[in-house]
Structure formats: C-alpha cells, structure tokens
C-alpha positions in Angstrom: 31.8 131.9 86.8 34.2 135.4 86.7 35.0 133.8 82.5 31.7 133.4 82.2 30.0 136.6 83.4 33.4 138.7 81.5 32.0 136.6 78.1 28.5 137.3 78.5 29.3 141.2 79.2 31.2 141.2 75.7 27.9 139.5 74.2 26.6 142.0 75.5 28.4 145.1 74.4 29.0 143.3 70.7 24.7 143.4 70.8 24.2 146.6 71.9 27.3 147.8 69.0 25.5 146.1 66.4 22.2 147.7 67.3 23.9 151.4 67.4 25.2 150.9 64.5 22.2 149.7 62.8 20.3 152.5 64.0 23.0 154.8 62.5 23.0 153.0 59.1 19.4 154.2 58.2 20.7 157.8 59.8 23.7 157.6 57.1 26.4 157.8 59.9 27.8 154.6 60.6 30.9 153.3 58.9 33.8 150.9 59.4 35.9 153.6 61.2 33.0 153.8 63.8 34.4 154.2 67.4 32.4 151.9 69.1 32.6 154.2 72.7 31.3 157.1 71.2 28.1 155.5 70.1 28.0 154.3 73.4 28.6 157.5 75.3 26.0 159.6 73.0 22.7 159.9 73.2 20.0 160.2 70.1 20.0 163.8 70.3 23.6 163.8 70.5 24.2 162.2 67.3 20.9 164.0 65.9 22.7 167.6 66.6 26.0 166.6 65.2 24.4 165.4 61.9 23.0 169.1 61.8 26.2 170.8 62.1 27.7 168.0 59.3 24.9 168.7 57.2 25.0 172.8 57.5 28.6 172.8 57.1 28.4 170.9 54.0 25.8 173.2 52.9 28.0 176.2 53.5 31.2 174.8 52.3 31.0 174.9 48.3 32.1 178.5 47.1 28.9 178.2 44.3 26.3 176.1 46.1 24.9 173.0 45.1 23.1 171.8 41.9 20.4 168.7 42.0 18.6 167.6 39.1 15.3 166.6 40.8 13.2 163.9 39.4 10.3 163.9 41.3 8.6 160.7 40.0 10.4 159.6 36.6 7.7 157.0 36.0 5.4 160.2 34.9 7.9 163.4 34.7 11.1 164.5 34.5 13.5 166.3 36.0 13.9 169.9 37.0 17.6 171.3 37.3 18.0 173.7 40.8 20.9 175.9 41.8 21.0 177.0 45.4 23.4 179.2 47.2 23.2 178.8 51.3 24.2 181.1 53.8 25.2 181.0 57.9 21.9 183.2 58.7 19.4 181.0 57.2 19.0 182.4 53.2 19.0 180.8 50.2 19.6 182.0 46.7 18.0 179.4 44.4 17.3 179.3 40.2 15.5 176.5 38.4 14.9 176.2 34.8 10.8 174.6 35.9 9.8 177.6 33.1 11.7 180.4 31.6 12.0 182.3 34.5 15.7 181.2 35.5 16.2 184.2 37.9 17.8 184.5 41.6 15.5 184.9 44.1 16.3 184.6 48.1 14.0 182.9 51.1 14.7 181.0 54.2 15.6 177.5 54.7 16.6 175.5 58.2 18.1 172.5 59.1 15.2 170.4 60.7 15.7 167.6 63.7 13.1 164.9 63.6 13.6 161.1 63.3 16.4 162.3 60.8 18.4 165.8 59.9 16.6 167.3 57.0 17.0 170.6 54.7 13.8 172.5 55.2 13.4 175.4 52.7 10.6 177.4 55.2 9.5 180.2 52.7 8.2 180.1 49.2 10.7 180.0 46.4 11.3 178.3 42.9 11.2 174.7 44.7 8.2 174.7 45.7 7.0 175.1 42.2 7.0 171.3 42.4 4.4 170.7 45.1 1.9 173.6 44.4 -1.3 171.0 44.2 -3.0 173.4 41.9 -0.1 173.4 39.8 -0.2 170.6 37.5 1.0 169.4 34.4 -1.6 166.6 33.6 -5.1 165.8 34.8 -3.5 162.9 36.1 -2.2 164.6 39.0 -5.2 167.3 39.5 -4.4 168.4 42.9 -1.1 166.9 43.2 0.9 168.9 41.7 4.6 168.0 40.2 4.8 165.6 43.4 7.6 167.5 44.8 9.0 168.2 48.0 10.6 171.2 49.9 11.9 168.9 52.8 14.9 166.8 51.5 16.0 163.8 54.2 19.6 163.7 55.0 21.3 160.5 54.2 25.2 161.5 54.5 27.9 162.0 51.9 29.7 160.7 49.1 32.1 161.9 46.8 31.8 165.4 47.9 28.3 165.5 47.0 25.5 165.7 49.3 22.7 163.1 49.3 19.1 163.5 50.1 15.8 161.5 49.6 12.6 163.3 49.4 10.2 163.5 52.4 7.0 163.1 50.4 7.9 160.2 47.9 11.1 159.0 49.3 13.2 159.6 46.0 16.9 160.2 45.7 18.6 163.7 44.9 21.8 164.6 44.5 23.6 167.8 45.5 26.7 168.2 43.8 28.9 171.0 43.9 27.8 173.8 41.6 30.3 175.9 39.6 29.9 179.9 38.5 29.2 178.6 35.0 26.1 176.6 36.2 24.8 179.7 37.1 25.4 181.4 34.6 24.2 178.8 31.8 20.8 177.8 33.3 18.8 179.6 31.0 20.9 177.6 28.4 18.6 174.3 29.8 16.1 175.7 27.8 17.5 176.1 24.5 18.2 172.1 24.5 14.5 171.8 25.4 14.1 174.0 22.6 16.5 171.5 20.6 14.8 168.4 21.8 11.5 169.3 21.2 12.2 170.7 17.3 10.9 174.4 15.9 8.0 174.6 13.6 9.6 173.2 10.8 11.6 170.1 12.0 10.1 167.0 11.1 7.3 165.5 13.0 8.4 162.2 14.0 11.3 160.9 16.1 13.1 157.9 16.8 14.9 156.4 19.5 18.2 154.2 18.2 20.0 151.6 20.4 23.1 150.0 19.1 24.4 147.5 21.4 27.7 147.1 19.2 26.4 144.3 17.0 22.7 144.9 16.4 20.3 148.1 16.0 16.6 148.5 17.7 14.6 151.5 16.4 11.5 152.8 19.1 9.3 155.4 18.3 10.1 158.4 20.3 7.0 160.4 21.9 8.5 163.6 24.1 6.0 165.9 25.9 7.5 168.9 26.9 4.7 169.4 29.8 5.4 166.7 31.7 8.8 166.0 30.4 8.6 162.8 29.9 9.3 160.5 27.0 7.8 157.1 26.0 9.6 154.7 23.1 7.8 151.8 21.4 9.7 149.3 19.4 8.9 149.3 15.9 9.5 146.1 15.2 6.6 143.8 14.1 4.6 141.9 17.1 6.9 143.5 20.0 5.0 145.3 22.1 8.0 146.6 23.9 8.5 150.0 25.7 10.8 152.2 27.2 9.5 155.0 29.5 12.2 157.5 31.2 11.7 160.9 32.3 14.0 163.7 31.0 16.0 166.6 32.3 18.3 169.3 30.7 21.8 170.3 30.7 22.9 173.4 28.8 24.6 170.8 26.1 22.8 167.7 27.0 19.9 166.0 27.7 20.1 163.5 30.8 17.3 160.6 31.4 16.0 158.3 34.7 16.0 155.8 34.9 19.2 155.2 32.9 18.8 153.3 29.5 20.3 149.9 29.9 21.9 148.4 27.2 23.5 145.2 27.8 25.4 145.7 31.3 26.3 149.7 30.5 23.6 152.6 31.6 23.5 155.3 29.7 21.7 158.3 30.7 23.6 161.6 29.3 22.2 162.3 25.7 24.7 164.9 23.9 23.2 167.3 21.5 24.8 167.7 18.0 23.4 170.9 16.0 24.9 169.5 12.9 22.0 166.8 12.6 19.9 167.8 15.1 20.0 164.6 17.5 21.2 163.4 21.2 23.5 160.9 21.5 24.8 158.7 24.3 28.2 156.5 23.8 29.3 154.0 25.8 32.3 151.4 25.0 32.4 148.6 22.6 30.2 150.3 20.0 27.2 151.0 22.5 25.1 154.3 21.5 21.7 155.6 21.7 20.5 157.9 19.9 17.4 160.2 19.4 16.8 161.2 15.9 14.3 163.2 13.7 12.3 161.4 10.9 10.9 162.7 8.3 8.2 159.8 7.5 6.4 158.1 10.2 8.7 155.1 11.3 5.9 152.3 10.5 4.2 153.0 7.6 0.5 151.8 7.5 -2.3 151.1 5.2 -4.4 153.7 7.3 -4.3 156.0 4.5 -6.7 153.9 2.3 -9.8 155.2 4.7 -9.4 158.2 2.1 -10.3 155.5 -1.0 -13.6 154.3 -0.4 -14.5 151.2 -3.0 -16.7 151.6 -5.6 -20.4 151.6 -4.2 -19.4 152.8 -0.8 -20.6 155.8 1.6 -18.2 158.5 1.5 -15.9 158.6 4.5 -15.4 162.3 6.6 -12.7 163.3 8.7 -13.2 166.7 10.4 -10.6 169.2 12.5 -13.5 171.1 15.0 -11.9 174.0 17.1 -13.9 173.7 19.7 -12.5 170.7 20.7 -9.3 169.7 19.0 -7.9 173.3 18.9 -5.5 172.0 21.9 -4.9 168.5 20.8 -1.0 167.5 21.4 -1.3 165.9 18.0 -1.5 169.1 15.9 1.7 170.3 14.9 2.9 174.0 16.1 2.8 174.6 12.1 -0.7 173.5 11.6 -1.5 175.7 14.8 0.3 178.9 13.2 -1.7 178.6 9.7 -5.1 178.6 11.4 -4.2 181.4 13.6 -3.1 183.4 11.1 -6.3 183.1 9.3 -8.2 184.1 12.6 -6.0 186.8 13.1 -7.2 188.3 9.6 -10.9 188.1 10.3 -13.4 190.0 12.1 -13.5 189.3 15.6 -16.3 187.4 15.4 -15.4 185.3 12.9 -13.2 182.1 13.3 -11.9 178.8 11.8 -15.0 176.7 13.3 -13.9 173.2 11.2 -11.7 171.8 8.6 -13.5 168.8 7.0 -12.2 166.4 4.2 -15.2 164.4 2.8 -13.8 161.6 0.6 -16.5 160.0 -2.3 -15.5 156.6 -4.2 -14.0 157.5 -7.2 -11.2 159.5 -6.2 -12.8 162.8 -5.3 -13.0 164.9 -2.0 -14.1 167.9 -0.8 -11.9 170.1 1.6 -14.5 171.7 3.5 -14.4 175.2 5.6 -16.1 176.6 7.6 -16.5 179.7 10.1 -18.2 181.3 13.0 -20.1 184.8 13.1 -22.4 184.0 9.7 -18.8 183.9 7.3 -20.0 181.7 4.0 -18.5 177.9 4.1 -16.2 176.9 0.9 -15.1 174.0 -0.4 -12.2 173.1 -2.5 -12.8 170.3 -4.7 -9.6 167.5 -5.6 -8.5 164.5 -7.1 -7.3 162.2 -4.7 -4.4 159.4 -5.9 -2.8 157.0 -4.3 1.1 156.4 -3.4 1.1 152.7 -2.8 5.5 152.9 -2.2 5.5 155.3 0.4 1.7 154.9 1.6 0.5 158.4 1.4 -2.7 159.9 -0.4 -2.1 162.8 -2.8 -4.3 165.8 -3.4 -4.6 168.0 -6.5 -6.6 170.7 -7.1 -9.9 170.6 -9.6 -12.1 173.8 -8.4 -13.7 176.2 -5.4 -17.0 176.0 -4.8 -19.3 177.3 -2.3 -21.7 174.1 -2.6 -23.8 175.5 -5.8 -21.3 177.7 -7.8 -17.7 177.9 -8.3 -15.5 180.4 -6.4 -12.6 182.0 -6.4 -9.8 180.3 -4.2 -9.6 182.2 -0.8 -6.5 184.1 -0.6 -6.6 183.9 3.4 -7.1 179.8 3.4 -4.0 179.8 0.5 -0.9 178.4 3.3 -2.8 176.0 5.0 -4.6 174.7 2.1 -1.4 174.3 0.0 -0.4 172.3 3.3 -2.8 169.8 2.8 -2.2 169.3 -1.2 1.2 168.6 -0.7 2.7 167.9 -4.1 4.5 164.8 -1.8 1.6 163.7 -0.2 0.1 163.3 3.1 0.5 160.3 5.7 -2.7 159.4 7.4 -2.5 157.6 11.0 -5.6 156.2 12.5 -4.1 157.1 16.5 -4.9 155.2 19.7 -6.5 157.7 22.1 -9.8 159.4 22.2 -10.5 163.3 22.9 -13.8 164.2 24.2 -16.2 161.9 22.0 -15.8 158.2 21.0 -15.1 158.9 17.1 -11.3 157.9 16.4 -8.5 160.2 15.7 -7.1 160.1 12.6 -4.2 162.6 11.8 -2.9 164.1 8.4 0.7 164.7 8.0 2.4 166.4 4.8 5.3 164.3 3.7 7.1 167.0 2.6 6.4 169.9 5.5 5.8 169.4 9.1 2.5 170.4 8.8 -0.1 167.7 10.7 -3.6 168.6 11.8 -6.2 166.3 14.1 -9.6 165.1 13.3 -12.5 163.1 14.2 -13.6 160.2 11.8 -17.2 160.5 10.7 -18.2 157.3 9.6 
C-alpha cells in the first residue's frame, strides 16, 4: 500500500506539472529549463507580475527602442513600419512612416495584467492611426479603420526580439531592436514608396518575375499605394493564378507578407536598384523575384479593334466624364496633370466636363471636348489606323471643328491632345470593374508616354 500511494502521489505531481506547464505555454513562459517547484509554489498572479517586470525590462533595455513592421491584415493591407522609444515613468516616443508625417511625438503606454501581460499604449499617438474607425483606406472597411490595434499580447522572447500578437485580430508583430539610423532614415520609407509606385513618367504597367532557377513565370503586378497592397495575376494563357501579399517599406527595400514561396525558399525582402528601376529578391540556386516596369501591357489584346467598327456599323463612343471618373485609380498621374492644367487656365467656372472619342466605320473619329460654365465644345477630327504587330490604334490629325466649321486647334487642349495622337499609338484595354454605372471601362494608354485616361463605353 505505502509503493502504491508514493506512485499515485508522483501521478499526481507529473499531472498537475503537465497542466502548469501547459497553462504557461499559451503565456509564453514555459520551457525545458522549467523548475517544476516554482510552478508549484506560485500562484497565477505570481507568474502574471513577473511576466510584467520581463516584459518592461525588455522594453527598457534596447539603447534605441524597438522597430515592428505591423501588418495588420496582409490579406487586404500592408504594413506600416513604427519606431518606439520607452521609458521607466510610462512615455513613449514613437514615429511611423502611416503618411509623411515621420516626426517624434511622446504619450503614455502601460504594461496591462489580464488573462496575459500586454503593452497598452493609453494615449493617442501615431499607432493608433491604425484603428481610427473613421479612418479608412477603402470602403471595404468603412468604419473599421486599418484594423489595428494599440494593445499588443505578450507572447515571450526570441532572439532578442520581442514578440507580440495583436489584441483585436490576433496577428503577429515583431519588435526587434531598433538602431540610431532607423531613426533617422524613416522618412527614407517613403522615397521607396515613391520608387515602387513610379513618378509621372515611368511606365504604366508592372510585372512581377519568378525564377525558380530553371524556369520563368511572369504575373501582372497591380500596387495600390492606399491600401498597400499588391495583387499579381499570371499571364500565362488559361491560368487563372494569383498572388496577393501586402507590402511594407524599408529605406532600401521593400518587404512583403506573406512571404513569396518559391519552391521550399520564402522570399520576402524586395531590394531596390535605381539603375533599372525594379525590386529584387535572391535566394540560392538561381531563385529571384523580381518587380519590373513595362512599357507595353504584358498581354496584349484584340480590345483595341472596338475603335474599327465594320463597314455598315453604328459608330462606337468611349467618353472620360469628370464627374465621375475624375478619381478613377486607372487614370494615370500624367493624364491627371494635363487636365488640371487646362482647368487651371480657365475661368473659374469653366472646366474639363468630358473627353469623348466617337469612332465611325471607315477609319475616322472625332476627339470630342467639352466644358462647363457655357465654354463652346470642339472637336478634333483623325484618321484612325491600325497596328496589327503590337495591337494598338493610331491617330493622326485631319482638322478642328466646332461641329459646323473648322477651327483653329486650341492651344490650351495642345499636351493632352498630342497624348492621345501618339505617333506610337495607343493600347486600348476593355477592364474588369465597374464605376458608378454599368457601362464598361475601357482605358487608352499611349505606347510611347505614360499617359492613360478612363472612360465609359457608349454603345
């Protein structure tokens, strides 16, 4: 009986170790150099308030703070690189580069006791730029903001860096430890935004390249710089394949999550070279990824015959209306400068009100426009051909008119308009999505600028 009671007590206190140290796993505390009495001789709270004074010291113990690139949800948005700075009395110097405002400023944070240890930050500061509700980036998430967080869970160490997951949508972030230079080279975050996103003359289109050391995939690459997120479809023929990551910035770099997997290697930091303009990844064996600008679309279509009505066949109208595609993401920062700088030379009341290209059979259109506050509409008669090789229509000039008489040419229409004869051409792309009304988007790109406006079909 005495052998048997002594091996049911070690059942026992083999139980009641597994179960501590269970409970401690989810807290982040329990390893294999666990002292099995001093689970047993503290309580909750015990272990609770010695997390707290882990966690703080770890907070305090990095001479230049911490640095976390937050992804808040990378299956819609990207990630948003914050500095902080903690101190013993409860202040915290924080920077973000969410805008263009990569200042200092100060506010409170605590170390919270709950189920868990977590890192409250109590008082309003760049952080919480991320969970503003009526701050969005998308009507997607009307009223819920950037989903992010200002209480970050403790989970423990590793590496010397701190790790969190986020109270609201359980995500992971990484502290690590920050250096003087991240400091000072946040604003630099924005410059490869700047980079990544192109000025008004870099070509429209982009591609993502994978190279997995014997063969090469090419994906369309669509960035938005609101939401910072990217989407990349396959180009190849009958794949309806896509890659969707959300993107962050680095002063030299631009980093992605998820990873991108190719073959058993994750890539995810994307280095920028000015020479060529592109991000590049580079793993071993011959594994890269790169994101490149085009200078063509990277499927070319048969879209552009909708400008080359048959013989015998109504004519076919595509129309840019301010009203309501002055703001679609499709219209290229060029095509937005040209028609502002016509507004800007106006009276006040007058403005661009609609850029319309009527095409007849026969290889003639009309390039119609138009104006608010009573200015006369004109219209610039052309020849349209056809570029079968690179599938593109071209436009050449035959006359002004003002619908009864000929005109001079408009000196203030004279940039855009040359835009849209392009001695190269233009590409025309009949696009998937909708604004407003049901009539399709069609774009028109110059092939030789990186000049693309939007318009509704009218057909």
């Amino acid at each position: 009986m005495y052998n048997l009671n002594i091996k049911f007590m070690k059942v026992k206190n083999i139980l009641k170790f597994l179960t501590a140290c269970s409970v401690l796993l989810l807290l982040g505390s329990c390893n294999n150099n666990t002292d099995a009495e001093d689970i047993f001789n503290k309580t909750p709270t015990e272990r609770l308030n010695e997390q707290k004074s882990e966690l703080k010291d770890a907070l305090l113990a990095s001479e230049f703070g911490w640095k976390a690139v937050y992804f808040t949800d990378d299956t819609q948005l990207g990630g948003y690189t914050h500095l902080f700075k903690f101190s013993a009395d409860g202040k915290v110097q924080m920077a973000s580069d969410f805008d263009d405002d990569t200042a200092v400023y100060q506010s409170d944070y605590s170390i919270a006791l709950g189920s868990t240890v977590s890192l409250l930050f109590e008082t309003y500061n760049r952080i919480h730029l991320l969970s503003d509700s009526n701050s969005y980036p998308t009507t997607a998430l009307r009223g819920k903001g950037y989903l992010g967080d200002f209480q970050f869970l403790y989970y423990g160490q590793e590496n010397g860096d701190i790790l969190f997951k986020s109270n609201r949508l359980v995500r992971d972030i990484r502290f690590v430890k920050a250096t003087a230079q991240d400091w000072a080279d946040l604003s630099k975050n924005l410059v490869t935004e700047e980079n990544l996103v192109g000025n008004i003359n870099s070509p429209l289109y982009k591609l993502l390249e994978i190279n997995d050391g014997a063969n090469v995939k090419k994906y369309d690459f669509s960035f938005s710089s609101i939401t910072r997120f990217a989407v990349a479809k396959s180009i190849d023929a009958g794949s309806s394949e896509a890659i969707s990551v959300g993107v962050g910035y680095t002063p030299t770099s631009i980093v992605l999550s998820p990873a991108l997997e190719v073959g058993s290697q994750k890539l995810s930091n994307f280095v920028y070279d000015a020479a060529t303009s592109s991000f590049t990844a580079t793993g071993t064996g011959g594994v890269t990824a790169s994101i490149k600008y085009s200078n063509a679309p990277l499927v070319l279509t048969d879209d552009y015959k909708v400008a080359l009505p048959a013989a015998g066949s109504p004519t076919n109208a595509f129309g840019y209306i301010a009203a309501n595609l002055a703001n679609a993401p499709t219209n290229s920062p060029l095509c937005i400068q040209l028609l502002n700088e016509i507004n800007a030379s106006l009276p006040a009341t007058q403005k661009v009100n609609r850029v319309q290209i009527t095409f007849a059979p026969g290889g003639i259109a009309d390039i119609m426009y138009s104006f608010t506050g009573g200015r006369a509409t004109v219209y610039h008669r052309v020849t349209v051909t056809e570029d079968a090789v690179n599938k593109t229509i071209i436009l050449k000039n035959s006359f002004w008119h003002n619908g009864s008489a000929i005109v001079t040419a408009p000196a203030l229409l004279k940039n855009i308009d040359d835009k849209l004869l392009d001695p190269k051409g233009l590409y025309v792309i009949k696009e998937s999505f909708r604004i407003q009304f049901v009539n399709t988007i069609y774009t028109f790109s110059g092939a030789s600028s990186s000049f693309r406006i939007t318009t509704y079909a009218f057909q």
